[in-house]
Each structure stands twice: as structure tokens, then as C-alpha cells.
C-alpha positions as a Python dict, from the first residue, in 0.01 Angstrom:
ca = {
    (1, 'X'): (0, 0, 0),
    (2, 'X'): (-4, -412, -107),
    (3, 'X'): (-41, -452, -503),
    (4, 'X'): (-66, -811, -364),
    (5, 'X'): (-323, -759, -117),
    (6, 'X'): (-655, -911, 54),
    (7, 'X'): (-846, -956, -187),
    (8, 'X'): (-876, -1303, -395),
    (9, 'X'): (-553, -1250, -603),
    (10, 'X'): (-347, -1560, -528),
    (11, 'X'): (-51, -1704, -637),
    (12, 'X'): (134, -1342, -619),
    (13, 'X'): (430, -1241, -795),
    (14, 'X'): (509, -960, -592),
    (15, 'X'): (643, -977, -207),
    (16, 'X'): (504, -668, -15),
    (17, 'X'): (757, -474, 144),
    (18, 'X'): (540, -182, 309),
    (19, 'X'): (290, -41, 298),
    (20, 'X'): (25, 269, 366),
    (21, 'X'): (-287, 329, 564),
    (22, 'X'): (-433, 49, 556),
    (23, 'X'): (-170, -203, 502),
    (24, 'X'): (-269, -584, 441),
    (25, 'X'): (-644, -503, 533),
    (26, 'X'): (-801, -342, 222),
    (27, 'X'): (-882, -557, -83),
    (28, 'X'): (-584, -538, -357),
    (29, 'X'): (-541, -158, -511),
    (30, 'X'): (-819, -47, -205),
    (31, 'X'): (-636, 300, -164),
    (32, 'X'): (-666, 536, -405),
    (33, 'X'): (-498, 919, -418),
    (34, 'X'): (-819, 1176, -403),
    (35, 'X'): (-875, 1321, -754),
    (36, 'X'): (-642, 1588, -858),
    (37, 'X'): (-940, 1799, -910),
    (38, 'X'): (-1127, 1709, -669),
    (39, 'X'): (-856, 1854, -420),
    (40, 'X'): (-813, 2187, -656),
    (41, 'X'): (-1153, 2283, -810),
    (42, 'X'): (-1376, 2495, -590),
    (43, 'X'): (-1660, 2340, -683),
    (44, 'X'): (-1676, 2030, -785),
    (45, 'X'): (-2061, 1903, -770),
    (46, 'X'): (-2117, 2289, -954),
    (47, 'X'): (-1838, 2159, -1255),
    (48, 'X'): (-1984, 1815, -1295),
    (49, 'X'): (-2337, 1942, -1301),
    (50, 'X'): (-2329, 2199, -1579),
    (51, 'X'): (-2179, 1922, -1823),
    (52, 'X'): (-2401, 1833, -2108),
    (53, 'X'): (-2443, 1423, -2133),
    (54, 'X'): (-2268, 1470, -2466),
    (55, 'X'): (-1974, 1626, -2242),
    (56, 'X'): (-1942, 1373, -2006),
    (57, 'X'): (-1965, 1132, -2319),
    (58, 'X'): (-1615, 1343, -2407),
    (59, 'X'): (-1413, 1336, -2096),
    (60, 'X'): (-1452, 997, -2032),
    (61, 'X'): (-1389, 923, -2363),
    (62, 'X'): (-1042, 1143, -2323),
    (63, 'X'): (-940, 954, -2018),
    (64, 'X'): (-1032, 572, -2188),
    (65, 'X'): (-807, 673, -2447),
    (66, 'X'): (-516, 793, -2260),
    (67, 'X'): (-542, 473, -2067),
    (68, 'X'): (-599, 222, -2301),
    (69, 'X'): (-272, 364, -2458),
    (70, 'X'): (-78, 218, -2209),
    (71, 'X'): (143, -130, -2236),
    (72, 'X'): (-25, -260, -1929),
    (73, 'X'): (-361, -229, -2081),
    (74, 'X'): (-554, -491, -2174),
    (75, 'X'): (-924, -430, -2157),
    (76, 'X'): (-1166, -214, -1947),
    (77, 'X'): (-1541, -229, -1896),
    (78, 'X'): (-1657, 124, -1802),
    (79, 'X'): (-2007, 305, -1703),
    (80, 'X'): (-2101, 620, -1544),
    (81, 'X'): (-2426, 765, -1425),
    (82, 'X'): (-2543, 1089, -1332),
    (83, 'X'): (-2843, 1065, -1102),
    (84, 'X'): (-2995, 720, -1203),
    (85, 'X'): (-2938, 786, -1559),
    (86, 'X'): (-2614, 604, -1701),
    (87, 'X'): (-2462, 792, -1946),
    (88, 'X'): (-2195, 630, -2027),
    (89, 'X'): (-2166, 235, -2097),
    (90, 'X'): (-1933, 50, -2279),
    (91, 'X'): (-1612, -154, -2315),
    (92, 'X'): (-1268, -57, -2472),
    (93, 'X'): (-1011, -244, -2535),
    (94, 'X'): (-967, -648, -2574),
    (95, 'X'): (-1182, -965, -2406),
    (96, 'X'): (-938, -1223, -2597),
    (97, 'X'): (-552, -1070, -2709),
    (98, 'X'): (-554, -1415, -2858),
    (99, 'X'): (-803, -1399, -3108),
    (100, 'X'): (-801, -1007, -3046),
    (101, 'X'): (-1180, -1042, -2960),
    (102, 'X'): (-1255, -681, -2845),
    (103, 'X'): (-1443, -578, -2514),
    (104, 'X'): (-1803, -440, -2565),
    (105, 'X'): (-2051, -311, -2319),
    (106, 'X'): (-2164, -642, -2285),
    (107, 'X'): (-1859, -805, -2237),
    (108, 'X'): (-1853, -972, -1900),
    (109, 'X'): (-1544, -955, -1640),
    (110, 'X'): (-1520, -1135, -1259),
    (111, 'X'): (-1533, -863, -1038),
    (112, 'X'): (-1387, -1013, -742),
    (113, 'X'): (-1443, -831, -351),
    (114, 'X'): (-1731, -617, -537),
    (115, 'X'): (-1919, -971, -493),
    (116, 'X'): (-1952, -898, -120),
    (117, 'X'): (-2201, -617, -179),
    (118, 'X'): (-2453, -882, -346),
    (119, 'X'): (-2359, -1152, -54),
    (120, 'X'): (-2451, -862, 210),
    (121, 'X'): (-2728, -784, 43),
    (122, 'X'): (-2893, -1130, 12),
    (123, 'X'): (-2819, -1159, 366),
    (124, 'X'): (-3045, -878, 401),
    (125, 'X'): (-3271, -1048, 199),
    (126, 'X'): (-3315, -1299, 454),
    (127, 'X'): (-3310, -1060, 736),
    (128, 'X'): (-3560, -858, 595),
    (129, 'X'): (-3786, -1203, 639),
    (130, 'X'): (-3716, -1279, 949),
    (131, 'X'): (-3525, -1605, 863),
    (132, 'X'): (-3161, -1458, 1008),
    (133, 'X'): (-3084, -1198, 1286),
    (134, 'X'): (-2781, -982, 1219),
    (135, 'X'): (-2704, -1084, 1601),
    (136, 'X'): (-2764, -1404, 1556),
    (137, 'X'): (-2468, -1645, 1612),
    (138, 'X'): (-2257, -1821, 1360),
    (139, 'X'): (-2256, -2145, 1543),
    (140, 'X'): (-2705, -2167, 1523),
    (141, 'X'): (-2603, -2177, 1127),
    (142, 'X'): (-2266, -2325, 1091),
    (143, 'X'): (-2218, -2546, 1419),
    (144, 'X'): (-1938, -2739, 1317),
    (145, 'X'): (-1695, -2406, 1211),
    (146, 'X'): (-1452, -2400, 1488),
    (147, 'X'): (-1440, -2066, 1725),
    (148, 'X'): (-1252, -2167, 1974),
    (149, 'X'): (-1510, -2126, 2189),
    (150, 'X'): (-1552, -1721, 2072),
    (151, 'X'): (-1937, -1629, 1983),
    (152, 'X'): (-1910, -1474, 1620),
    (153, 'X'): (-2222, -1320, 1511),
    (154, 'X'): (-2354, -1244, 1177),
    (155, 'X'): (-2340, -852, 1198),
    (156, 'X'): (-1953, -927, 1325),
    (157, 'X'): (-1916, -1110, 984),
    (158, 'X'): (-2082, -820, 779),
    (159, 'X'): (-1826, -595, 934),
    (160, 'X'): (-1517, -757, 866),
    (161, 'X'): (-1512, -792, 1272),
    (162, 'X'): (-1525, -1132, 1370),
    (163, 'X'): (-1134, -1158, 1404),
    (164, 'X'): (-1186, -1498, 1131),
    (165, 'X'): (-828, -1530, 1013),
    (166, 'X'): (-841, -1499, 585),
    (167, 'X'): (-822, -1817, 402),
    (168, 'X'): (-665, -1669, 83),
    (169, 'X'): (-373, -1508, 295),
    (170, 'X'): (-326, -1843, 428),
    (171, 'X'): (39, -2040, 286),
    (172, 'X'): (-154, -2310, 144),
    (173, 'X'): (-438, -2154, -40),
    (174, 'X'): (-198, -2121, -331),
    (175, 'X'): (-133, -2477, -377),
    (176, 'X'): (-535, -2516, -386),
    (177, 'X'): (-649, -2226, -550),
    (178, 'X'): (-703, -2402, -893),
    (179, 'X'): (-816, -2721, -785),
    (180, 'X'): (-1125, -2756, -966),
    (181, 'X'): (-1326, -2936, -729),
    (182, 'X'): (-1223, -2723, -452),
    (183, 'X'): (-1476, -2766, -132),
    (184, 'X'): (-1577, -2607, 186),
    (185, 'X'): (-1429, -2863, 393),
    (186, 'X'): (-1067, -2780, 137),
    (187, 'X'): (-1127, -2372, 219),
    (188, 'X'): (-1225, -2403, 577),
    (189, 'X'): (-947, -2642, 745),
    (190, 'X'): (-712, -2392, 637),
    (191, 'X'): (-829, -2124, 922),
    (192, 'X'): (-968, -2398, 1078),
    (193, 'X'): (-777, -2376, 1465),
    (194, 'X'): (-573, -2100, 1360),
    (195, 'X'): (-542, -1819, 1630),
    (196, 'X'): (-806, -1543, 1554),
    (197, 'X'): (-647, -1215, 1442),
    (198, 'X'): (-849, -1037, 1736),
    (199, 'X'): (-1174, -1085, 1933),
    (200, 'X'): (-1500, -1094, 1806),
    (201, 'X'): (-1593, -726, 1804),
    (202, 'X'): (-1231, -576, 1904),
    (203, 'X'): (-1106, -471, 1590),
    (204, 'X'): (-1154, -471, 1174),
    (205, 'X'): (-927, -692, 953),
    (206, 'X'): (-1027, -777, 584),
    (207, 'X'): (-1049, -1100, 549),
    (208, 'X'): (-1267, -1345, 295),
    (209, 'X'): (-1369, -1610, 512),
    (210, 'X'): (-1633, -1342, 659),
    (211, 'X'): (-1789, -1376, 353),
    (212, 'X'): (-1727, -1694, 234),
    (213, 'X'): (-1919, -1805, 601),
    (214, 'X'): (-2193, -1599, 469),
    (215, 'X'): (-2241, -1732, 140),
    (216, 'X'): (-2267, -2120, 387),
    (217, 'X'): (-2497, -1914, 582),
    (218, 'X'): (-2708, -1840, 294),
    (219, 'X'): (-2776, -2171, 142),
    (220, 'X'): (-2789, -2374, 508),
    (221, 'X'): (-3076, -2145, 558),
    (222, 'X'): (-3219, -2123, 192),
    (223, 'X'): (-3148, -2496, 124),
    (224, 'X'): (-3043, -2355, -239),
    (225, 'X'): (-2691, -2306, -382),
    (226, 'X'): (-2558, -1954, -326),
    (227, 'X'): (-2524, -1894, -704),
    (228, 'X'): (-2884, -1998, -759),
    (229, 'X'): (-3061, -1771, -483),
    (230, 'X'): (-2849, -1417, -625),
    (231, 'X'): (-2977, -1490, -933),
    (232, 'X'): (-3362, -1565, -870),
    (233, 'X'): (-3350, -1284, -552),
    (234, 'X'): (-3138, -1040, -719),
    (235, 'X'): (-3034, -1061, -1074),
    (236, 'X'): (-3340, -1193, -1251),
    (237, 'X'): (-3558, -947, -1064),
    (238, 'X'): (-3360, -638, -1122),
    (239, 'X'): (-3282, -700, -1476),
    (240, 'X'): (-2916, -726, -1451),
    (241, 'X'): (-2905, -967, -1782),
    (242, 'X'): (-2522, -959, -1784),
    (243, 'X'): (-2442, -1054, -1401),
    (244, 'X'): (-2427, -1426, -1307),
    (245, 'X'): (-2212, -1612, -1026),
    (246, 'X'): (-1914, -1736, -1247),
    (247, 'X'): (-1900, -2132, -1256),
    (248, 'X'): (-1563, -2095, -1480),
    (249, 'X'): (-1752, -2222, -1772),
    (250, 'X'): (-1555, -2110, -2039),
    (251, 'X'): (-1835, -2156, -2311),
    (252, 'X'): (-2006, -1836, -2179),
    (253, 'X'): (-2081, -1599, -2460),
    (254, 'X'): (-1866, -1269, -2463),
    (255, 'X'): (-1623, -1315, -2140),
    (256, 'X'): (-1315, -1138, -2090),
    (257, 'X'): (-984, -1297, -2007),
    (258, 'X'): (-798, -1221, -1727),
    (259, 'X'): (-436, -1149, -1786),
    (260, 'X'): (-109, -1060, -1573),
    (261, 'X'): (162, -773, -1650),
    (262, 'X'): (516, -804, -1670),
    (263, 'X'): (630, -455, -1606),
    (264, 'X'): (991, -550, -1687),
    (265, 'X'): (927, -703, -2019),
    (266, 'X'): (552, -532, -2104),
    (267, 'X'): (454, -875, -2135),
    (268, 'X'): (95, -932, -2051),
    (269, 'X'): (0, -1326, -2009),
    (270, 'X'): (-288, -1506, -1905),
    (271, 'X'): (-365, -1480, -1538),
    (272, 'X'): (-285, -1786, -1285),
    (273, 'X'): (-587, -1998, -1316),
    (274, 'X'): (-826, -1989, -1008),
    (275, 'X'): (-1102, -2232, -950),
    (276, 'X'): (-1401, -2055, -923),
    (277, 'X'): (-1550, -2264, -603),
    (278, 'X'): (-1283, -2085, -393),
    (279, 'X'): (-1371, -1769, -391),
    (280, 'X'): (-1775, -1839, -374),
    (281, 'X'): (-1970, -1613, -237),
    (282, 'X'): (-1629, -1372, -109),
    (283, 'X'): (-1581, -1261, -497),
    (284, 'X'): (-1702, -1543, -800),
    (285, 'X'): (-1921, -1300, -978),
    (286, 'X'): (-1901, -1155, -1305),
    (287, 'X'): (-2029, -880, -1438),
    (288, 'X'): (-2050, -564, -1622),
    (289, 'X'): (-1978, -194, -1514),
    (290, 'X'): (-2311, -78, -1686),
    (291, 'X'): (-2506, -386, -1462),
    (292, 'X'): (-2296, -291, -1192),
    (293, 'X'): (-2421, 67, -1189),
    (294, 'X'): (-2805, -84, -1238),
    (295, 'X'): (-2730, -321, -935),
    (296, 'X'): (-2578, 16, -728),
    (297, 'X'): (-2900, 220, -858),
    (298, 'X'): (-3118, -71, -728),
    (299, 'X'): (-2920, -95, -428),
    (300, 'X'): (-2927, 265, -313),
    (301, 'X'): (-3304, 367, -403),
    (302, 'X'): (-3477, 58, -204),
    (303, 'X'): (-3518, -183, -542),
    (304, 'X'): (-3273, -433, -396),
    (305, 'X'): (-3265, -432, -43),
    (306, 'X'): (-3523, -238, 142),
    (307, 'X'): (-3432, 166, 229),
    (308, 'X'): (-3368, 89, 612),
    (309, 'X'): (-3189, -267, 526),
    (310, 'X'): (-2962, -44, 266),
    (311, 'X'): (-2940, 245, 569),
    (312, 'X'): (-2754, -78, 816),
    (313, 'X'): (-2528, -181, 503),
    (314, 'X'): (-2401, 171, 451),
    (315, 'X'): (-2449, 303, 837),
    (316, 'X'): (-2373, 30, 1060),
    (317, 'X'): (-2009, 63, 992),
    (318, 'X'): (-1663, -44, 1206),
    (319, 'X'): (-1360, 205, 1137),
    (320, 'X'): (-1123, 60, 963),
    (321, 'X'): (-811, 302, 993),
    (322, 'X'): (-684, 672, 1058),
    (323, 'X'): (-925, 933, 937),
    (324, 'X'): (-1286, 855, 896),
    (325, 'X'): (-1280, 506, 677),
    (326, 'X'): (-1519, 259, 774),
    (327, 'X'): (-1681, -58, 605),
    (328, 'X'): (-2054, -145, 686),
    (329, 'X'): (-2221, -464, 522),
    (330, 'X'): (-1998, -504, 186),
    (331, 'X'): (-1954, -138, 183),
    (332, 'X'): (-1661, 136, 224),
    (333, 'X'): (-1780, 451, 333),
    (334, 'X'): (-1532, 755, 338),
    (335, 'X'): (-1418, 1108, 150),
    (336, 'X'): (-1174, 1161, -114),
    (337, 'X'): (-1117, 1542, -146),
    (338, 'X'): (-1394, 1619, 71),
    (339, 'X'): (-1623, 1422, -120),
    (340, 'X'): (-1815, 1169, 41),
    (341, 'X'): (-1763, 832, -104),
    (342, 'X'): (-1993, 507, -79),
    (343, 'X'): (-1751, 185, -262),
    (344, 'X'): (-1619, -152, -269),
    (345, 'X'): (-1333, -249, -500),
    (346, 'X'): (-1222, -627, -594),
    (347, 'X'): (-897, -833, -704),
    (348, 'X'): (-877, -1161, -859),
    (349, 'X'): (-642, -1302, -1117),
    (350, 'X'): (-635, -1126, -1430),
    (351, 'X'): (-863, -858, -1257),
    (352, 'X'): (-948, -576, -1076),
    (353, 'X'): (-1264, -345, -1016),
    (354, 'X'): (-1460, -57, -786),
    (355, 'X'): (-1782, 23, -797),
    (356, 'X'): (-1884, 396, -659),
    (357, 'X'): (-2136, 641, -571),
    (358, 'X'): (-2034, 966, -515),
    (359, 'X'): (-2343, 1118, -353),
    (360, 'X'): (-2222, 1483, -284),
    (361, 'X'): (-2165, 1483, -678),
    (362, 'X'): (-2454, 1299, -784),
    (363, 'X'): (-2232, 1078, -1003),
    (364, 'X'): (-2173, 656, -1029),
    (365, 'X'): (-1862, 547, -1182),
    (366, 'X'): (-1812, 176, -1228),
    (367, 'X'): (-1483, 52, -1359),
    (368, 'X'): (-1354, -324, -1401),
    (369, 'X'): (-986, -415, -1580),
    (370, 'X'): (-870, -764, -1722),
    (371, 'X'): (-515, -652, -1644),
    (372, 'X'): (-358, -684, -1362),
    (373, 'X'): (-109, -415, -1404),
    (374, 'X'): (-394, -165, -1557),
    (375, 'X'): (-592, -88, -1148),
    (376, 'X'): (-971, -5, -1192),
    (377, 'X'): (-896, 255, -871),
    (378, 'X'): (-654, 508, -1090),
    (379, 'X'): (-873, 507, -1414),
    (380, 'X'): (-1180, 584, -1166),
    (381, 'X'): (-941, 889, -1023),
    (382, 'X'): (-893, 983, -1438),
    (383, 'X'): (-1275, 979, -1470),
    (384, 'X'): (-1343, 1126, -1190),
    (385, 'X'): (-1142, 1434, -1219),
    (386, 'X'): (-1207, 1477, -1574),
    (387, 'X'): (-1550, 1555, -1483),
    (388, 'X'): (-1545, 1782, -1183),
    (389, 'X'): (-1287, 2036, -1328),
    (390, 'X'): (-1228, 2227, -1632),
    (391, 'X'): (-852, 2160, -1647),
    (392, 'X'): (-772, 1914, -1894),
    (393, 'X'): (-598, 1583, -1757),
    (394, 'X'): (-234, 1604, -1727),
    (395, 'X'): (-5, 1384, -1971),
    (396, 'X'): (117, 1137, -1765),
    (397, 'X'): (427, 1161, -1561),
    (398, 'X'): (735, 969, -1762),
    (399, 'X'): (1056, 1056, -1514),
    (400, 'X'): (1088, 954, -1143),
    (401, 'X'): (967, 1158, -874),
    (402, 'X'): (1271, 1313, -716),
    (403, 'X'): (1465, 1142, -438),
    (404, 'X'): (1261, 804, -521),
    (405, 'X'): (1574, 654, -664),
    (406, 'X'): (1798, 814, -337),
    (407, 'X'): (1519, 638, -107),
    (408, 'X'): (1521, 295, -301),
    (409, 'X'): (1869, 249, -236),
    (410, 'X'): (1875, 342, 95),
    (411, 'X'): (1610, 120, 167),
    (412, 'X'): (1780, -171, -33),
    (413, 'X'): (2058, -145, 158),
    (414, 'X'): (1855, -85, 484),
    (415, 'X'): (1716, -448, 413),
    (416, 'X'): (2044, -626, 361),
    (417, 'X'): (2187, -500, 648),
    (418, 'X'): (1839, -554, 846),
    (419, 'X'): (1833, -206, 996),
    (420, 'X'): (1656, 1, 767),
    (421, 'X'): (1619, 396, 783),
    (422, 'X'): (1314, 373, 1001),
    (423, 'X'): (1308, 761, 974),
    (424, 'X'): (1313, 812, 595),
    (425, 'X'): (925, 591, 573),
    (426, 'X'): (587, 687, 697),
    (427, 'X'): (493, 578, 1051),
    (428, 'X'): (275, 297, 877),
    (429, 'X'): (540, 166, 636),
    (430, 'X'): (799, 157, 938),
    (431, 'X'): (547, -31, 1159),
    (432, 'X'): (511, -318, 838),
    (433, 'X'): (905, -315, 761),
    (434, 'X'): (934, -363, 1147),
    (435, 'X'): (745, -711, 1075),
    (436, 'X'): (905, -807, 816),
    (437, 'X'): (1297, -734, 790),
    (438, 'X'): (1395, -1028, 974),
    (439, 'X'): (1242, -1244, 713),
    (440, 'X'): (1313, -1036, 406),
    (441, 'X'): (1718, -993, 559),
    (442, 'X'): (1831, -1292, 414),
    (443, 'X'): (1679, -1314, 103),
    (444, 'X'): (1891, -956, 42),
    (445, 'X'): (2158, -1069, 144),
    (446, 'X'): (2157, -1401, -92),
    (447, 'X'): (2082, -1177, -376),
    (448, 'X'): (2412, -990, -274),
    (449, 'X'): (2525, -646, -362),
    (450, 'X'): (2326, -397, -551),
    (451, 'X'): (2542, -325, -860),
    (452, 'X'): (2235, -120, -1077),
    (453, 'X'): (1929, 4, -1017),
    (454, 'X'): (1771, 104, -1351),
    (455, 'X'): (1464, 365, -1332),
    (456, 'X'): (1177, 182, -1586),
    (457, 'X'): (859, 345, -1572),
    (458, 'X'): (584, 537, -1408),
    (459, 'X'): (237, 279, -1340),
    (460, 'X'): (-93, 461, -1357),
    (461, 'X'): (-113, 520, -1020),
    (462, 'X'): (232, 755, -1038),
    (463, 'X'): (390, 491, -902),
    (464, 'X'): (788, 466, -972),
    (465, 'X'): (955, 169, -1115),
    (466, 'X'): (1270, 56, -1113),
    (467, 'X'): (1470, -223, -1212),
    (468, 'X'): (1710, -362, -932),
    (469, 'X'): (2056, -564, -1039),
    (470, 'X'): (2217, -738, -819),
    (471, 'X'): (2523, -980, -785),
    (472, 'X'): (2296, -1287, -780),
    (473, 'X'): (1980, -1209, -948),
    (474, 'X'): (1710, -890, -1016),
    (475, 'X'): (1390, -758, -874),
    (476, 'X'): (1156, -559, -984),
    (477, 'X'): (1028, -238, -740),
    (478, 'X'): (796, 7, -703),
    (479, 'X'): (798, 254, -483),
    (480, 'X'): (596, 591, -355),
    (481, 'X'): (696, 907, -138),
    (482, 'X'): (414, 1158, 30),
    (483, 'X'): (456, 1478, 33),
    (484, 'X'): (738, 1514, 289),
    (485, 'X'): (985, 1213, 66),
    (486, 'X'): (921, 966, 331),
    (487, 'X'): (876, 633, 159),
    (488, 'X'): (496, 523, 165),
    (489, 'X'): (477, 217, -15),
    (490, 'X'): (745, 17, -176),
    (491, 'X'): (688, -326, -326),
    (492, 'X'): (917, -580, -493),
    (493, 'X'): (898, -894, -726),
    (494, 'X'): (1178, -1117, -909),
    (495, 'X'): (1263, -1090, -1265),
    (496, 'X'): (1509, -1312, -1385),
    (497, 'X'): (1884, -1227, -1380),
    (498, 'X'): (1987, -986, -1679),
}
């Protein structure tokens, strides 16, 4: 699965190499593992609904700790509800590891792809008024965007099904991505005339310039900024006191700072700095997790959106992969462990969040991390499990899962010789190594032969790291087996030569 994926984390230090279901479609750290208990305990919904608040209080508590412990960590904002009723609410960790300013409950952090959901849902807004048709055409709002001649309609952009290539997955969004003054015209003209991924309709690829159209849509039609009309249409009304559309104005009271991780050194520096205008109305909110969870109550129980406007955002979906994942308007709809599962999940430098309701279980978890080596997806899985079984969470894994190492080096080699063990990875790794070993061949072989490779850590996500030496130079992996050993995701970036 990409660490380095869809969503509006640029300027990447990490080079996918493969990945799983859903490869280079799902916002960064979209795929999750189904909770451990939620795959073991019989009943799950019976577990979490006999705990006292004051117990829930506890085993989220336990799980905080035991990630917050961790050298990626940096800071977390976390909330969970039962019902409508948010029991838990609060931050942990640090906003600033400068001035060591820590992270509170109202401690805001960007949240990225979660944006969408508010984008979709002012859409709906205007729906709901008559003043936009879900069929409508992109061209009666935005004439001058070039189709190629293709009819693109608003529903299609919703979906993720327009076949609109993304603009931050374009080469030169990097060399933009901070300019501070960064325009439409600037963000456009890099998809502008660039071959559509599919046709309108055909398929499902993630990509931000759905949503970034959407957010042009809004004020063209409005005749306000898009920053303006979420707050007076959807903040302001439903109280959410700590949720504004993030102009990068650093004199806002109690912000967090977004920070990368160096896995090979622990160090954790500021993120790559990102100019808020580019990601717009595809992911340049900010938030917390408790507002989140008042924005998903809101959402959900007709406060927001009307009941049947909230019914097409979660039911009008397009299938995104195997099994039965599909995305709707700004929504993910799927099961973990049986469990149905109603989400969105962001990246953007120095940060990462998902926002969830689990509606078999009656429970809301919101998570969002200033780290990006600390995922919001695999302290969500802690939380989760912690409250649907009785088992106490397991310490976390410190040695390598067997055979990683075996498989590494086999793929390593695989690479430099540019015939790699198609056999020994999943059938959706092979079909993204396929793409890419002709390209990745001679960067391998520059880097010439593998003298060491050096087994570092476990991530959060159980994730093995190791440390690869080579005759010219290092990088640093990570890589995951399923069930049978076959490599399912394996991911590299450069470190500099030991």
C-alpha cells in the first residue's frame, strides 16, 4: 500500500515500490488491517456496549499511551462517541516540539482528504436549493476547464469518476506546492490537456482535482470564496468553534505543527511547507477530532445536509476495488471484520487523519496525527479494538515477521536484475512492480550490490523496517507479507550512505 500516496502529501521522501488493494488510488495510509478484535471477539457491538463511559475513558486512555510512547510520535488529537454522545475528547502529546507547547482538545490540526466530506456536503447544500444538479455538467460551471471534448458531470466528480487526471500526482506540483500565491490557473494547467485516466463514468481513480473543481464550482455559483461559504453554511451554524478553512496564518491561536519522521535516525523535523491555496477545497481545513465527530454527528442525523442529501453521499457510491469498497460523495463505505464502516481519511505534510462511524457498533472514532510517521488509521485500529474485546492490547511487535528479511532480498535483487520474483508478491503488488521495474532497474543497479541489510524496527502498522547498504549509497524499506509470505507492500526511501 503507498505511504506516499493520493492524498495532498507532496514533496515525498519515499518512492513506492508496490503496493496492495488499492494501490495509488486511496488517500495516503487509506488501508487499514481490520481490528484484531474485531476479527476474534464474538460479539463485538455486545463488548463495546456493556462498557461504562468511565471504561471507554480507560481503554482509550491505554492505547494513547502506548502510542504516544513511540519515537515517531509527535502529537495526536483524539475523540470518540458512543451514540451522539462523545465521550472521549482531547489531545496528547505536543502542538510545538520547539517550545514543547502541548496538544489539548482544542488544539487544531489540517486534516487533509477529510476536507472532501465538507466540500461534498456544501455541494449538497446547493443542490438541496436547486442552484446545481448532481447531473449537471462541469462545462455550464467551469467552461473554460479543458475535457477534451468528454462531458464530466458533477455527480462524476463526487465519485471520484470523472477520469480528471490528479494535480498533486502530477511531476510539477512539487516545485509549486509552496508557492504562496499559488492560483487556479498555477493548479489547473498542470492536468490541463493531459490524457484522462479513463472515461467519464468508466472507472474510479482518486484524484484531487475532483474536488478542487468542486470547491471552483462552489464559489462560481455562490459568488463567495470557498472558505467563506463552509464557514457561514456549515461551521458557524453547527457550532464547530474549532474548524476553519486554513489560510496558513500562523498567528492562529493553539495550532499544531506538522512534522516528518526519519525512521533511520528517529528524527522528527518540520514538515515540507505547503501553501495552503493548493490544496483548497481537496483538503485546507483544520480541525479538531472532537469538532470532527460534532461535524460527523451533524452530518449523519440530517443537521448538516438534509437525511436524503446525506442518503446520496453515503449511497450513491462507485466501487472502488476487490471486495465491497466503494466511495459515494466524500465518503468510503465498506467492512472491516464484518463491521460496516462509513470514513474518509486525509494526508498532508506533517499530517494525517480518519474520521469514522461505525454504525453496527454504535461508535465514532476521530483521530488526526502531526507526524507523519505516527498514521491516524493504526491508532484508530488500537482504539477500536480496545473497545470491542476484553483482551487487553498486545505489546507491540519488536522482531521481524519471519521470512520478511528472505523476501526483501529477493526482491532487491529481483529489481537490479529487472526480473523480480513475480511469484513470491500478491497479484496486486506484481501488477504495480510490473509498471515500474523498468524505471526503478537502473537506479538499483547505480546503487550497486547489496552488502547489508540491517532489520530496524517495527512501524505501528506492523510494518517491517529495514535498513539497506549498498556499494554506493542506503535506502530505507518497509515491507509487509499476508498471510501466505507473499510480499504485499514494500516501500523504499534514501538515507544517506553509512
Amino acid at each position: 500500500m503507498p505511504r506516499a500516496g493520493e492524498g495532498l502529501k507532496t514533496m515525498r521522501k519515499s518512492i513506492v515500490l508496490a503496493a496492495a488493494l488499492l494501490a495509488a488510488t486511496v488517500p495516503a495510509h487509506a488501508q487499514v488491517a481490520a481490528p484484531a478484535a474485531a476479527q476474534t471477539a464474538p460479539n463485538p457491538a455486545q463488548v463495546f456496549a456493556r462498557l461504562s463511559d468511565a471504561e471507554i475513558k480507560a481503554r482509550v486512555e491505554a492505547a494513547i499511551a502506548q502510542v504516544t510512547a513511540r519515537p515517531e510520535a509527535v502529537g495526536l488529537s483524539v475523540a470518540v462517541a458512543r451514540g451522539d454522545k462523545i465521550i472521549v475528547e482531547r489531545g496528547a502529546g505536543f502542538a510545538d516540539l520547539a517550545t514543547r507547547r502541548r496538544a489539548g482538545a482544542v488544539t487544531e490540526f489540517r486534516i487533509g482528504s477529510v476536507t472532501k466530506q465538507f466540500t461534498a456536503a456544501a455541494i449538497m447544500k446547493l443542490v438541496e436549493q436547486g442552484k446545481i444538479r448532481l447531473d449537471d455538467p462541469l462545462a455550464k460551471y467551469l467552461p473554460d476547464f479543458d475535457t477534451g471534448g468528454r462531458t464530466v458531470t458533477i455527480r462524476q466528480l463526487l465519485n471520484h469518476a470523472s477520469g480528471i487526471p490528479n494535480y498533486t500526482a502530477q511531476p510539477g506540483f512539487g516545485a509549486i506546492a509552496a508557492k504562496p500565491d499559488l492560483t487556479a490557473q498555477d493548479v489547473l494547467k498542470l492536468v490541463s490537456g493531459a490524457p484522462f485516466d479513463f472515461e467519464p463514468g468508466t472507472g474510479w481513480r482518486y484524484s484531487n482535482t475532483n474536488y478542487y473543481l468542486l470547491g471552483l464550482i462552489i464559489e462560481k455559483v455562490t459568488g463567495q470564496p470557498y472558505g467563506d461559504f463552509v464557514q457561514n453554511r456549515l461551521f458557524k451554524p453547527l457550532g464547530l468553534t474549532r474548524t476553519r478553512y486554513d489560510s496558513g496564518d500562523a498567528s492562529v491561536a493553539d495550532r499544531a505543527l506538522g512534522y516528518a519522521f526519519d525512521p533511520a535516525t528517529n528524527a522528527r523535523p518540520l514538515a515540507d511547507p505547503l501553501s495552503m491555496t493548493g490544496p483548497f477545497s481537496a483538503g485546507a481545513i483544520a480541525s479538531t477530532a472532537g469538532d470532527l465527530l460534532r461535524w460527523q454527528i451533524a452530518l449523519t442525523g440530517g443537521r448538516a445536509v438534509s437525511a436524503a442529501s446525506f442518503q446520496q453521499m453515503s449511497g450513491s457510491t462507485v466501487k472502488i476495488g476487490q471486495g465491497d469498497a466503494a466511495y459515494g460523495f466524500g465518503l468510503m463505505v465498506d467492512r472491516i471484520g464484518g463491521m460496516r464502516r462509513i470514513w474518509h481519511n486525509g494526508g498532508i505534510n506533517g499530517f494525517n487523519s480518519v474520521l469514522t462511524w461505525w454504525p453496527d457498533l454504535g461508535l465514532r472514532t476521530a483521530v488526526i496525527s502531526n507526524s507523519e510517521g505516527l498514521p491516524s488509521e493504526a491508532v484508530e485500529q488500537m482504539i477500536v479494538a480496545a473497545l470491542t474485546s476484553d483482551k487487553p492490547l498486545p505489546p507491540a511487535r519488536t522482531s521481524p515477521q519471519p521470512g520478511s528479511e528472505a523476501a526483501l532480498r529477493t526482491q532487491i535483487l529481483g529489481m537490479a536484475s529487472g526480473a523480480p520474483d513475480y511469484a513470491a508478491m500478491t497479484p496486486q503488488m506484481a501488477e504495480v512492480v510490473r509498471g515500474q521495474v523498468a524505471a526503478l532497474k537502473p537506479l538499483f543497479q547505480e546503487l550497486g550490490p547489496l552488502k547489508a541489510l540491517i532489520f530496524t524496527s517495527v512501524d505501528l502498522n506492523g510494518v517491517d523496517q529495514y535498513l539497506a547498504q549498498f556499494a554506493n549509497g542506503a535506502l530505507l524499506f518497509s515491507i509487509a507479507l499476508d498471510s501466505q509470505g507473499k510480499i504485499g507492500g514494500s516501500w523504499f526511501r534514501p538515507v544517506a550512505k553509512p
